[in-house]
N, C-alpha and C positions, 0 to 999 in steps of 0.2 A: 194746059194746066194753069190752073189759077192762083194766087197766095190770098190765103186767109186766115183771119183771127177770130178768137174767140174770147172775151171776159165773161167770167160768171160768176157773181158772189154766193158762197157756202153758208148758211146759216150756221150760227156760233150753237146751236142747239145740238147738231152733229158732232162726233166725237171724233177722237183720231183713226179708229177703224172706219168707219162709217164713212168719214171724208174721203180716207183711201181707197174705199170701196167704191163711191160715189166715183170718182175721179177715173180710176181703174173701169170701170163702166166706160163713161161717156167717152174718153180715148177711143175704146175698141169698139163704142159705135159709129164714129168717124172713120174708123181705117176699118170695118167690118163691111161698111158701105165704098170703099174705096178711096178714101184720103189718106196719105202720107204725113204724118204731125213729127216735125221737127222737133219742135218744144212743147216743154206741158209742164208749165208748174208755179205753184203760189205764187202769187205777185207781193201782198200783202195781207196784213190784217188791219182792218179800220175802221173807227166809228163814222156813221152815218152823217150825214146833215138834219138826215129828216128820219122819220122811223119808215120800215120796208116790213110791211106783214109782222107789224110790234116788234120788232128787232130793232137794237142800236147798232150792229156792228156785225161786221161780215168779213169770210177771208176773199178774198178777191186771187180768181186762178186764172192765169191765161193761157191760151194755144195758137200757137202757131202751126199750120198744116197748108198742105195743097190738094187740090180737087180738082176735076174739070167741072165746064160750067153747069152742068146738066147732071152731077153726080147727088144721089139721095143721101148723103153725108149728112147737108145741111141742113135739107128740111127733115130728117129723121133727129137731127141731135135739138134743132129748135121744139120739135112736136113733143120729145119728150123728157126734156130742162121746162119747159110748160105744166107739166103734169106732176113733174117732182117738188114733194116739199120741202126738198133739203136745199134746191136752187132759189135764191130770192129774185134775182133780176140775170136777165142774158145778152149778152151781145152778138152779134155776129157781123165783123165789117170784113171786107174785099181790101185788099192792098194792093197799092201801086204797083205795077210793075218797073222792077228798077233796070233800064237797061242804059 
């Protein structure tokens, strides 16, 4: 098993339902595909440098979870944070392992 993270900024256009909703989703497509998410939740809220799809400001969520290497976690949460207009930008990075 792997450690990985995730950032993803929330368009300020979403509401507080909607966010939790959003959120609540993308979790249980993670661990519906088999990842374990230790952590899950707002980093912050903040303006932009630059505008993202006319938006100045975004909340920024992060996750924390595990996978193996070869698990459809990743490429199911990328394929469809892509297609959602509530997500403005995504990350997905691999983390050290700390031993």
């Amino acid at each position: 098993m792997r450690q990985y993270e995730i950032l993803y900024i929330i368009s300020p256009e979403a509401d507080e339902s909607q966010k939790d909703a959003l959120i609540k989703r993308f979790d249980e497509v993670l661990t519906d595909n088999g990842a374990e998410i230790s952590e899950s939740s707002d980093w912050k809220k903040d303006r932009f440098a630059y505008e993202i799809e006319d938006q100045r400001e975004g909340t920024y969520h992060l996750v924390y979870f595990t996978a193996s290497e070869d698990s459809e976690a990743i490429n199911e949460f990328d394929r469809l944070a892509r297609i959602n207009d509530n997500i403005l930008r995504h990350i997905v990075v691999r983390r050290e392992d700390k031993e």
